[in-house]
Biopython code that builds the backbone (N, CA, C, O; Angstrom):
import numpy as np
from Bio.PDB.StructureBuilder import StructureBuilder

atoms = [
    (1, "UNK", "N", (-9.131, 13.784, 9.518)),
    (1, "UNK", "CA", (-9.992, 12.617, 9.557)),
    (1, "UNK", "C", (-9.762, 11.799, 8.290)),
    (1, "UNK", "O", (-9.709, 12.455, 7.250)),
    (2, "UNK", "N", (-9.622, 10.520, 8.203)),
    (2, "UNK", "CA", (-9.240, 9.538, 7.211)),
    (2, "UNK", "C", (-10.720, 9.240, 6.426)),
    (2, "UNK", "O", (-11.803, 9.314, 7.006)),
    (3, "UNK", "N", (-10.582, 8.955, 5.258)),
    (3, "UNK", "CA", (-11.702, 8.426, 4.717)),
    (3, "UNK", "C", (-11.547, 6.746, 5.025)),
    (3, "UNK", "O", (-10.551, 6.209, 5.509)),
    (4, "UNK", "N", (-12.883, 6.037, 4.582)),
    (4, "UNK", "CA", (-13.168, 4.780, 5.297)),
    (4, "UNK", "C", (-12.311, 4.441, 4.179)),
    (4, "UNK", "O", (-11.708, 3.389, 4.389)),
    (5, "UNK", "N", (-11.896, 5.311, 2.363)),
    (5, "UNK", "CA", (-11.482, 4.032, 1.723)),
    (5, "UNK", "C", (-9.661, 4.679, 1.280)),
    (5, "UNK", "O", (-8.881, 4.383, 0.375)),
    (6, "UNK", "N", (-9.600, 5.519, 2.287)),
    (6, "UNK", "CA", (-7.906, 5.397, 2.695)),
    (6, "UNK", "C", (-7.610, 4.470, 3.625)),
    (6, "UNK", "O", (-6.510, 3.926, 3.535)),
    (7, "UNK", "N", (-8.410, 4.133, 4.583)),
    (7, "UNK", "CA", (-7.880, 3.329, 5.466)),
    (7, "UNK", "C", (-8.175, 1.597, 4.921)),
    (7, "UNK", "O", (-7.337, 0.752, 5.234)),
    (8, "UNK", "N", (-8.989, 1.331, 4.384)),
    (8, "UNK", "CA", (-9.261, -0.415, 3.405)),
    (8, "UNK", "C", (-8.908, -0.109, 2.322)),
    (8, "UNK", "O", (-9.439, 0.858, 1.775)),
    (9, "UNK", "N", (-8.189, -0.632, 1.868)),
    (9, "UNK", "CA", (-6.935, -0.464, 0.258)),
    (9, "UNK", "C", (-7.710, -1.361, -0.735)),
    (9, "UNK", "O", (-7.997, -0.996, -1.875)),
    (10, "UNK", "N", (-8.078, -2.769, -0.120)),
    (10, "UNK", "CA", (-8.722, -3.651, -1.334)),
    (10, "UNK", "C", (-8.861, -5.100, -0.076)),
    (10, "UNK", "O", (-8.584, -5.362, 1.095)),
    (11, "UNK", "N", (-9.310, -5.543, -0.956)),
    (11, "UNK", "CA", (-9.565, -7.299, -0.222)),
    (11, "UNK", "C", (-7.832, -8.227, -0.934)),
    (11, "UNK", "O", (-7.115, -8.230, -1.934)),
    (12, "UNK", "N", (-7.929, -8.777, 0.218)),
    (12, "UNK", "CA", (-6.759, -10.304, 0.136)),
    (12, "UNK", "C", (-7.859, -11.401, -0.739)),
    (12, "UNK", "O", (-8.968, -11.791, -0.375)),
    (13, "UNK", "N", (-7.035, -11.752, -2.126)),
    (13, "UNK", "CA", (-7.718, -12.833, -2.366)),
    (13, "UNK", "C", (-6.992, -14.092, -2.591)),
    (13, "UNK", "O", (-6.251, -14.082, -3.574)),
    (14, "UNK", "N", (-7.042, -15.228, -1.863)),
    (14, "UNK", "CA", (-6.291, -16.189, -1.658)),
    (14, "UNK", "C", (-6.859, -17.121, -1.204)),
    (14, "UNK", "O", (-7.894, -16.710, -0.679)),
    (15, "UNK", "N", (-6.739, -18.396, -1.088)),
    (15, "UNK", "CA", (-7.181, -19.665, -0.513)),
    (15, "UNK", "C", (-7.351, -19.795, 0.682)),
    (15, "UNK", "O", (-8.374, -20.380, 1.038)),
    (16, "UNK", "N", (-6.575, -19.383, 1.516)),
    (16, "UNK", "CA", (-6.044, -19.366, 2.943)),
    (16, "UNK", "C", (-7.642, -18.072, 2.990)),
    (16, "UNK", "O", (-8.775, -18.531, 3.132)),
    (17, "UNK", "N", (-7.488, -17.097, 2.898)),
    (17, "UNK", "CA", (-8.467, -16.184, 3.047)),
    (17, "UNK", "C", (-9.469, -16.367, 2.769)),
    (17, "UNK", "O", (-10.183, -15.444, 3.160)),
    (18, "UNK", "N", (-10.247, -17.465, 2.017)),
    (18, "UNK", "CA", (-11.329, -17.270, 0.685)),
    (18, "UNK", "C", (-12.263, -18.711, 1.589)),
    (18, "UNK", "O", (-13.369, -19.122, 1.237)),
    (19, "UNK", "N", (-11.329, -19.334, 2.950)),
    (19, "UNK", "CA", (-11.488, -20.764, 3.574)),
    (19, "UNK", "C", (-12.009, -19.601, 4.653)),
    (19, "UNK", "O", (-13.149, -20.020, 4.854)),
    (20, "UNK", "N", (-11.921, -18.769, 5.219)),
    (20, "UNK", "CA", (-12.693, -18.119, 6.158)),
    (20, "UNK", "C", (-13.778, -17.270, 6.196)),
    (20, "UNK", "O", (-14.262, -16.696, 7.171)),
    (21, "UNK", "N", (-14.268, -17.238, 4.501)),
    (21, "UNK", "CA", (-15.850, -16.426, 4.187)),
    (21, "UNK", "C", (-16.738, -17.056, 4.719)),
    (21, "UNK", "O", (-17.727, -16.447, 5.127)),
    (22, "UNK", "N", (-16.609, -18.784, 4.901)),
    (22, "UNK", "CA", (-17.847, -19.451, 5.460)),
    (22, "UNK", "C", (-18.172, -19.514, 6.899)),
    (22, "UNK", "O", (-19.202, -20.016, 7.349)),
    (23, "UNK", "N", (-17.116, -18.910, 7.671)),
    (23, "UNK", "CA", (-17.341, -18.257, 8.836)),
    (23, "UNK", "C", (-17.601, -17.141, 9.303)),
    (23, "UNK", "O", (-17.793, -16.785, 10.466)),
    (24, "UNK", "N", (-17.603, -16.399, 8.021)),
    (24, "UNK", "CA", (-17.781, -14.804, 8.251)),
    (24, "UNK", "C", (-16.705, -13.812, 8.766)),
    (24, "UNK", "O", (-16.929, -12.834, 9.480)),
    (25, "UNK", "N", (-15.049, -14.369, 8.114)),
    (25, "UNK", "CA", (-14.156, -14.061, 8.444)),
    (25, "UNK", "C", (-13.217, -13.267, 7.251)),
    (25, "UNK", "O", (-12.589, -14.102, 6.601)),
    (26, "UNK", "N", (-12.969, -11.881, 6.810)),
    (26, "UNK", "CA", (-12.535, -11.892, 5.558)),
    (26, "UNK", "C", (-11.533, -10.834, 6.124)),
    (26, "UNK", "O", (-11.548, -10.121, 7.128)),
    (27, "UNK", "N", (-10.606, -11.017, 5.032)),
    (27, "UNK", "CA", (-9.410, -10.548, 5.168)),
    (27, "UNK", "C", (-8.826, -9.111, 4.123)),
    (27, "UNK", "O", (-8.751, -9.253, 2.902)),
    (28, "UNK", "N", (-8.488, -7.913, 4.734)),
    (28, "UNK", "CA", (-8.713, -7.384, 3.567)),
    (28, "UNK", "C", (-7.179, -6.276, 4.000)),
    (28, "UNK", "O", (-6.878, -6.179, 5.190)),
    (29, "UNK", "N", (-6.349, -5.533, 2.943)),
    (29, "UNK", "CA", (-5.298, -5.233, 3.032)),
    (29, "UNK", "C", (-5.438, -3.580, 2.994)),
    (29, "UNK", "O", (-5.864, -2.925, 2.042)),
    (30, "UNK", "N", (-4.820, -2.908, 4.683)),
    (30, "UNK", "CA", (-5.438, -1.517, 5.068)),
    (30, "UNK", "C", (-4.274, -0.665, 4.971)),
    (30, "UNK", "O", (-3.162, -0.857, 4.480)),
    (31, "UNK", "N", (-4.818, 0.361, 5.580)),
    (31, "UNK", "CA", (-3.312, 1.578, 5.649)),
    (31, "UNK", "C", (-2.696, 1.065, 6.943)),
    (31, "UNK", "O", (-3.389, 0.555, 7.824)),
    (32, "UNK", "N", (-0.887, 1.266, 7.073)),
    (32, "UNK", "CA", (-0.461, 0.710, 7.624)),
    (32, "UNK", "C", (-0.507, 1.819, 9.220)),
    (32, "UNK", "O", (-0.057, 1.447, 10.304)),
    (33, "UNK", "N", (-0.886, 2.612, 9.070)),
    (33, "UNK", "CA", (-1.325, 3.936, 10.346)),
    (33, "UNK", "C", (-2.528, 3.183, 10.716)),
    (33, "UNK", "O", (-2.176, 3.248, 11.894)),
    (34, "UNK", "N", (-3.761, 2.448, 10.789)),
    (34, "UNK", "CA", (-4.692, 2.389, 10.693)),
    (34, "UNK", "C", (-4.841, 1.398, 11.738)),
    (34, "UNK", "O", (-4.361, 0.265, 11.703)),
    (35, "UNK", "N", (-5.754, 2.052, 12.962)),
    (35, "UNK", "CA", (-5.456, 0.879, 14.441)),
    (35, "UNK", "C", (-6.939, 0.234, 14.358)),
    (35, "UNK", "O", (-7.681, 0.710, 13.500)),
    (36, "UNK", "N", (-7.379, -0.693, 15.087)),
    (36, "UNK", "CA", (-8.209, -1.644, 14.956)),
    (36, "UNK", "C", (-9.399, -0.574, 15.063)),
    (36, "UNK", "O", (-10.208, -0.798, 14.162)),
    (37, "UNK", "N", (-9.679, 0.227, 15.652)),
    (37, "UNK", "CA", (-11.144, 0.909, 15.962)),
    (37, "UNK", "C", (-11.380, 1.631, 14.312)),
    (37, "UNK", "O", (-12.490, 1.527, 13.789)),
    (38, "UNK", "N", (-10.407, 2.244, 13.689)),
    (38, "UNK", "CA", (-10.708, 2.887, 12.765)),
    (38, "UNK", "C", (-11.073, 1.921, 11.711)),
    (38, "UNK", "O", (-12.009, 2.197, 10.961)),
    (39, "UNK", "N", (-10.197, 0.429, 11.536)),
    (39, "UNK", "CA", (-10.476, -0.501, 10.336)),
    (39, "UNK", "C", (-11.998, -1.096, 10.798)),
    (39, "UNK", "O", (-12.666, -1.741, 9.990)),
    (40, "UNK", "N", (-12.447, -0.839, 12.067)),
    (40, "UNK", "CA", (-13.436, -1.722, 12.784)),
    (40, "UNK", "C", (-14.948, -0.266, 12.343)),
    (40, "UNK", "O", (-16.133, -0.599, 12.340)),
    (41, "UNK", "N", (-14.585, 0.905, 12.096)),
    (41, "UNK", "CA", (-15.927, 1.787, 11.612)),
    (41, "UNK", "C", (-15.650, 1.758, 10.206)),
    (41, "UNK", "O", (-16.637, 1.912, 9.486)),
    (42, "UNK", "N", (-14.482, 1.588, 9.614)),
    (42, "UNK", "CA", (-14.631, 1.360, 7.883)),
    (42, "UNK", "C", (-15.348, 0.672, 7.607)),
    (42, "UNK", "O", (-16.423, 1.021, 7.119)),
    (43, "UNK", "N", (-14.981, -0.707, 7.842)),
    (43, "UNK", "CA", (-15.989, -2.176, 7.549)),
    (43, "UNK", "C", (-17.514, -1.895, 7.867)),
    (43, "UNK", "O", (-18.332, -1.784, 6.953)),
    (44, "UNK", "N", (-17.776, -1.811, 8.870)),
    (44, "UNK", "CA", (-19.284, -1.728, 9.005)),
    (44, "UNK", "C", (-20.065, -0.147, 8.063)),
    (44, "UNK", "O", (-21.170, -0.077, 7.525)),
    (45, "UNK", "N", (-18.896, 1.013, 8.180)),
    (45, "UNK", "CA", (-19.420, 2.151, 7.246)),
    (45, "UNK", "C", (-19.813, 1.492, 5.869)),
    (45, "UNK", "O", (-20.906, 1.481, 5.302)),
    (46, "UNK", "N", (-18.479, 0.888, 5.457)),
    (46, "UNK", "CA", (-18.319, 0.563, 3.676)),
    (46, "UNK", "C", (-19.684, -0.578, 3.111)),
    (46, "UNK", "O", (-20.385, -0.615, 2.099)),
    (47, "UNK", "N", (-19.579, -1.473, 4.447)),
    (47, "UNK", "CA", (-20.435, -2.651, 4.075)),
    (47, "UNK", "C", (-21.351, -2.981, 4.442)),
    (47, "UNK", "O", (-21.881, -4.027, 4.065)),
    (48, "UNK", "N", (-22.073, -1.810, 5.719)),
    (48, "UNK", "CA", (-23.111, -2.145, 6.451)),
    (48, "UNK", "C", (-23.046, -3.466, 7.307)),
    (48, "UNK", "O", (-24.169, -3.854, 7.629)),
    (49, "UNK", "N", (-22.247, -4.072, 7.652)),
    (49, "UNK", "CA", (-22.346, -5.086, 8.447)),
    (49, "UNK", "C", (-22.009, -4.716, 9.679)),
    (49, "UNK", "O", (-21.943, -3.508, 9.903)),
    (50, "UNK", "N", (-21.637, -5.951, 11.066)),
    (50, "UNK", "CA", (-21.661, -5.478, 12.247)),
    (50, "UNK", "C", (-20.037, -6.577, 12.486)),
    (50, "UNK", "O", (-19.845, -7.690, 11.998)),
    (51, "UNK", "N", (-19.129, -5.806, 13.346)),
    (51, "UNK", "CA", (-17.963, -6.651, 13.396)),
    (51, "UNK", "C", (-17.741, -6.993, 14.835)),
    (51, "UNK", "O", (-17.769, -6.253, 15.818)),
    (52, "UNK", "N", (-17.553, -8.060, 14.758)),
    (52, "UNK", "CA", (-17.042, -8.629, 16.431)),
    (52, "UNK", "C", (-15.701, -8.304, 16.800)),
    (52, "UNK", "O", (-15.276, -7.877, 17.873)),
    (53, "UNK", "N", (-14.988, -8.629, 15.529)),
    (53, "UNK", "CA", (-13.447, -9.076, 15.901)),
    (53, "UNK", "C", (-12.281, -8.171, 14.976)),
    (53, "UNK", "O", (-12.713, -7.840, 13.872)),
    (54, "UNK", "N", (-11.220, -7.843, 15.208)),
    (54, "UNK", "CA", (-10.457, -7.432, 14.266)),
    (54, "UNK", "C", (-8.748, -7.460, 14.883)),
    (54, "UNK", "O", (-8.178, -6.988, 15.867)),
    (55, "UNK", "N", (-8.388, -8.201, 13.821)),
    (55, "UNK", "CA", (-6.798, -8.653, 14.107)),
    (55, "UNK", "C", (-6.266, -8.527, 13.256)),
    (55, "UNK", "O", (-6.748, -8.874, 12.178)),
    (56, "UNK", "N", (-4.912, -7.920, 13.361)),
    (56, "UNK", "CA", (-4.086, -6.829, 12.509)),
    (56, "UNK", "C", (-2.723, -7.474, 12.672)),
    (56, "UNK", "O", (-2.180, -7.932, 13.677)),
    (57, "UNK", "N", (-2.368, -7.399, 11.576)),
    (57, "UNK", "CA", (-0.711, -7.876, 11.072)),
    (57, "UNK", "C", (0.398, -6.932, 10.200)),
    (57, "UNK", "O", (0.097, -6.413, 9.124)),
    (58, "UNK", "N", (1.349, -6.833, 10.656)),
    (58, "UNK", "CA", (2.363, -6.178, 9.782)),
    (58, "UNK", "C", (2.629, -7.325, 8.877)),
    (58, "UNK", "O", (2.850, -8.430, 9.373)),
    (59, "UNK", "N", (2.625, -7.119, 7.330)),
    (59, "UNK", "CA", (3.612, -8.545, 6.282)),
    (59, "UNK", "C", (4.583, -7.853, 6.051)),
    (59, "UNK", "O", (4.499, -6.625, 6.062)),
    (60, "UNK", "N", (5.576, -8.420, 5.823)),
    (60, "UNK", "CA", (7.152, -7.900, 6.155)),
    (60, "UNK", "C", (7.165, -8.018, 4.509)),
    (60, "UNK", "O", (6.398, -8.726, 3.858)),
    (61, "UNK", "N", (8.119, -7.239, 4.022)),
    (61, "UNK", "CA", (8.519, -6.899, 2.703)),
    (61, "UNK", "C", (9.341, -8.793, 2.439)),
    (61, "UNK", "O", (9.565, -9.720, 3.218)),
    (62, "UNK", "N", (9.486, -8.654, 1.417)),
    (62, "UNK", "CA", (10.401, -9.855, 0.599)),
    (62, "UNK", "C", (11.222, -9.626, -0.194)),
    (62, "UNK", "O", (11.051, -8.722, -1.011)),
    (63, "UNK", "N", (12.413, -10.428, -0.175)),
    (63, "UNK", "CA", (13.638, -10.094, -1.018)),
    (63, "UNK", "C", (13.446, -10.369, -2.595)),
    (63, "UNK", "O", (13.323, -11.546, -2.936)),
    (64, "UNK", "N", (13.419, -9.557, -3.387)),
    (64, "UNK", "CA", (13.348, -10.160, -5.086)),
    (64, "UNK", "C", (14.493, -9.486, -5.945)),
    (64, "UNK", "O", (15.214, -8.666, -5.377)),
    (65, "UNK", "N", (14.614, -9.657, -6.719)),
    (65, "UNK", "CA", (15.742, -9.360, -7.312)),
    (65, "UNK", "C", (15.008, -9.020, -9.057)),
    (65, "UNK", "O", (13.813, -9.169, -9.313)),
    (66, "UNK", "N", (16.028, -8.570, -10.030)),
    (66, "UNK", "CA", (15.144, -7.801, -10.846)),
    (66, "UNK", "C", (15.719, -8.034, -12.007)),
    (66, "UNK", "O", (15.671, -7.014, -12.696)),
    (67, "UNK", "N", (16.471, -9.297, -12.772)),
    (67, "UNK", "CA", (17.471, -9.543, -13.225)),
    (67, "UNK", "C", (18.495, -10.132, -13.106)),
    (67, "UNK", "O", (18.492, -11.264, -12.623)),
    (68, "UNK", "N", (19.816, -9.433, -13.575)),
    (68, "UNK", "CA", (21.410, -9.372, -12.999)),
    (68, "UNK", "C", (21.519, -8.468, -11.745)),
    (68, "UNK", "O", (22.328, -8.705, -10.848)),
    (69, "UNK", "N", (20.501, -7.222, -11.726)),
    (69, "UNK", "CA", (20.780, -6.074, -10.529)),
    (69, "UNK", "C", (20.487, -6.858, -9.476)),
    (69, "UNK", "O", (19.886, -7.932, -9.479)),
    (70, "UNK", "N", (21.197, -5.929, -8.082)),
    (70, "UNK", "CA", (21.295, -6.668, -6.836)),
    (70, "UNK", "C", (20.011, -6.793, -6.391)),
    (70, "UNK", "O", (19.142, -6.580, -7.236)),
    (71, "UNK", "N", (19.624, -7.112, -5.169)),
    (71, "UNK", "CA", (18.473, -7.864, -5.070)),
    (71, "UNK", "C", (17.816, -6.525, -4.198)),
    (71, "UNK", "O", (18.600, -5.869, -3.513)),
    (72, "UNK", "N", (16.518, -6.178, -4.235)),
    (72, "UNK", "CA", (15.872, -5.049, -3.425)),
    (72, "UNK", "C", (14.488, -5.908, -2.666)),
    (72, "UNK", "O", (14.492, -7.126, -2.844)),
    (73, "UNK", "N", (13.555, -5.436, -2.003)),
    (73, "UNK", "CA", (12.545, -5.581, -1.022)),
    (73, "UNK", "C", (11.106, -5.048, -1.691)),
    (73, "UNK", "O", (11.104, -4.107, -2.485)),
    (74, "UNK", "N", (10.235, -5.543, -1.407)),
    (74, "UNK", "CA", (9.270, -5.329, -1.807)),
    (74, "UNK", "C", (8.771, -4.642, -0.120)),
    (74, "UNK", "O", (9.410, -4.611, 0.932)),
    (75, "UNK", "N", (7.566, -4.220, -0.407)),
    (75, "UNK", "CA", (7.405, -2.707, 0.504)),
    (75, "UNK", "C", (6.489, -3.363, 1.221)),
    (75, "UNK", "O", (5.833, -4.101, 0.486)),
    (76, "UNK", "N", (6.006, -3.434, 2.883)),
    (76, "UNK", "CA", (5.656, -4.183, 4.102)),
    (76, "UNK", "C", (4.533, -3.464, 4.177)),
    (76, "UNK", "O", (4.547, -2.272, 4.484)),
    (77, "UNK", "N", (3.409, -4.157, 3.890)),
    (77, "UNK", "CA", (1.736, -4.051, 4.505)),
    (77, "UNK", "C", (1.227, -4.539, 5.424)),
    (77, "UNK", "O", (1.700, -5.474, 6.071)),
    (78, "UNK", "N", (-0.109, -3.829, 5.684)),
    (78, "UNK", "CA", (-0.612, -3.937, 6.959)),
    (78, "UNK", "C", (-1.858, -5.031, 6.225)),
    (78, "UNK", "O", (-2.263, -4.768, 5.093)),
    (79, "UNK", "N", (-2.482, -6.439, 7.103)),
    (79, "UNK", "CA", (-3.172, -6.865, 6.927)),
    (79, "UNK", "C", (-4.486, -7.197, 7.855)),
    (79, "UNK", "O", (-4.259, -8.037, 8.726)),
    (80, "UNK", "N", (-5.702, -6.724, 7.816)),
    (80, "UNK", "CA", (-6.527, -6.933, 8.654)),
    (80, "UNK", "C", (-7.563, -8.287, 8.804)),
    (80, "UNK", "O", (-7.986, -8.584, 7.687)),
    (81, "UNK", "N", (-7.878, -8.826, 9.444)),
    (81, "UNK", "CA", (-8.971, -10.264, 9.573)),
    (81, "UNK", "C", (-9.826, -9.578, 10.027)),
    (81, "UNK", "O", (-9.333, -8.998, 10.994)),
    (82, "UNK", "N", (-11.113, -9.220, 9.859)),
    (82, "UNK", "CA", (-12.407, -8.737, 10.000)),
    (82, "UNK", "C", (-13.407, -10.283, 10.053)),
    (82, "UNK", "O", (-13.725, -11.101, 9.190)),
    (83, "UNK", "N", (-13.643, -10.172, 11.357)),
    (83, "UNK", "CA", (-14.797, -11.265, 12.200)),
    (83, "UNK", "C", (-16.059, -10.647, 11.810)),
    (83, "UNK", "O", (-15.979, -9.477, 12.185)),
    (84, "UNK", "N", (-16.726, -10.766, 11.475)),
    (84, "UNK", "CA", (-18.035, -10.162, 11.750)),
    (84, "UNK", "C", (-19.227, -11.567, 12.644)),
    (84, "UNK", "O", (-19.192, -12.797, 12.662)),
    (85, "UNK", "N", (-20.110, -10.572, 13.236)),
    (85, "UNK", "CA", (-20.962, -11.147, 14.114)),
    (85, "UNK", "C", (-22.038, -11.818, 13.426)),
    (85, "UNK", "O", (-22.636, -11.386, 12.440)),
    (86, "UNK", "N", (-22.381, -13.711, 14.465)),
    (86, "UNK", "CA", (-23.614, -14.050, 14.092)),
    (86, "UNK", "C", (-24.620, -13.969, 13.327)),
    (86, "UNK", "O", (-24.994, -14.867, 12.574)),
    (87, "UNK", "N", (-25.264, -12.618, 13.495)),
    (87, "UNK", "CA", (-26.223, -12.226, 13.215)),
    (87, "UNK", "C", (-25.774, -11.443, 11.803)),
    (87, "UNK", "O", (-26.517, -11.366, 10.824)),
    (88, "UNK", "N", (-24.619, -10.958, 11.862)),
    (88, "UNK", "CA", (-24.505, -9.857, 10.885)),
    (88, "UNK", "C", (-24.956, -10.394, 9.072)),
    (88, "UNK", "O", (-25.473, -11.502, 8.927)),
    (89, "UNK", "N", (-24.770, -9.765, 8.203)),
    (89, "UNK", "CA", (-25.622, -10.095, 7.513)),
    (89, "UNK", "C", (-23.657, -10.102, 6.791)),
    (89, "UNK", "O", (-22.678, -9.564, 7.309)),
    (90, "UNK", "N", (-23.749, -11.139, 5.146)),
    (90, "UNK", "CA", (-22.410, -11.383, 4.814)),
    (90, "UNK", "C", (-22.420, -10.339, 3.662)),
    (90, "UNK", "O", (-23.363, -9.801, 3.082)),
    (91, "UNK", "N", (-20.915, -10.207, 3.495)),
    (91, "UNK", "CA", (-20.353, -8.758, 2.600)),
    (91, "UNK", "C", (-20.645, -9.700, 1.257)),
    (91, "UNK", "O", (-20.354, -10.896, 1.262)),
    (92, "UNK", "N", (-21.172, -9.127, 0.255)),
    (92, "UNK", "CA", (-21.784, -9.305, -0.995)),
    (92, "UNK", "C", (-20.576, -9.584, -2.238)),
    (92, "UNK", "O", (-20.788, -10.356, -3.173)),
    (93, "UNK", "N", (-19.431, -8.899, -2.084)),
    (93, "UNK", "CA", (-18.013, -8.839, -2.771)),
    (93, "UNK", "C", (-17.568, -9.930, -2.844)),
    (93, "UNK", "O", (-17.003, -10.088, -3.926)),
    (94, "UNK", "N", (-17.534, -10.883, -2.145)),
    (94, "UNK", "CA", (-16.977, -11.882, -1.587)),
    (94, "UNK", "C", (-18.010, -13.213, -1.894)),
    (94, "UNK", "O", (-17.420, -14.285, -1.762)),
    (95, "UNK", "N", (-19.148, -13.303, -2.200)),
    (95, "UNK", "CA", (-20.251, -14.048, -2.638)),
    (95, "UNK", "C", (-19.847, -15.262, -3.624)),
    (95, "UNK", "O", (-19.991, -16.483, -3.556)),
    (96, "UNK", "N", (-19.333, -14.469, -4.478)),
    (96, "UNK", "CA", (-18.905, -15.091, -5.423)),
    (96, "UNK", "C", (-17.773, -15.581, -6.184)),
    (96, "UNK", "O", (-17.617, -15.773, -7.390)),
    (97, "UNK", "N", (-17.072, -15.724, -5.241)),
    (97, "UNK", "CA", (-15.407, -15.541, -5.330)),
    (97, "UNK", "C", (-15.437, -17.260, -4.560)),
    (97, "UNK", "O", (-14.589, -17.882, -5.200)),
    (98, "UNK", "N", (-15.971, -18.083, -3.635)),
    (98, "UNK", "CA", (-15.914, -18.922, -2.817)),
    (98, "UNK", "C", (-16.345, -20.370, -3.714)),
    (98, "UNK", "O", (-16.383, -21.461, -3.145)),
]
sb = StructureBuilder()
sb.init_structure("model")
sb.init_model(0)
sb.init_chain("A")
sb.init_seg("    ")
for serial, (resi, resn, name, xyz) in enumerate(atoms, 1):
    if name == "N":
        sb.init_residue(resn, " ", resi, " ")
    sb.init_atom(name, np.array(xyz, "f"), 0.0, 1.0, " ", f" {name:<3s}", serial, name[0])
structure = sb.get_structure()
């Protein structure tokens, strides 16, 4: 059995992400094993809230280079969008960041 905070790694903080708190939409970066039902009882375990929605993305690694040495990849995460419902009450972390 996974713990709720192996499977949510940390929050995405970004513009693009930080434009969907006022809908009750936050974005946060999970284990890449981790299918929508399990990221969908973390969120409401971790934060007490109630979730409608949850949509999941692979981000593909990126090419960087490190110097003169040849160029290597940075390592491909899983990213989740957590909807939460109407009614639900908003995650507190995120308050003050907007």
């Amino acid at each position: 059995m996974k713990n709720l905070y192996d499977i949510i790694r940390g929050p995405v903080i970004s513009e693009r992400s930080m434009a969907g708190v006022e809908n009750k939409r936050y974005v946060f970066k999970v284990d890449k094993s981790a299918n929508k039902l399990e990221i969908r009882a973390a969120v409401e375990e971790a934060f007490g809230v109630q979730v409608a929605k949850v949509n999941t993305m692979i981000v593909p690694g990126k090419k960087r280079r490190n110097g003169r040495y040849p160029e290597g990849m940075t390592s491909e995460w899983k990213k989740a969008i957590v909807t939460l419902t109407a009614k639900s009450k908003t995650i507190e972390f995120f308050e003050g960041m907007v």
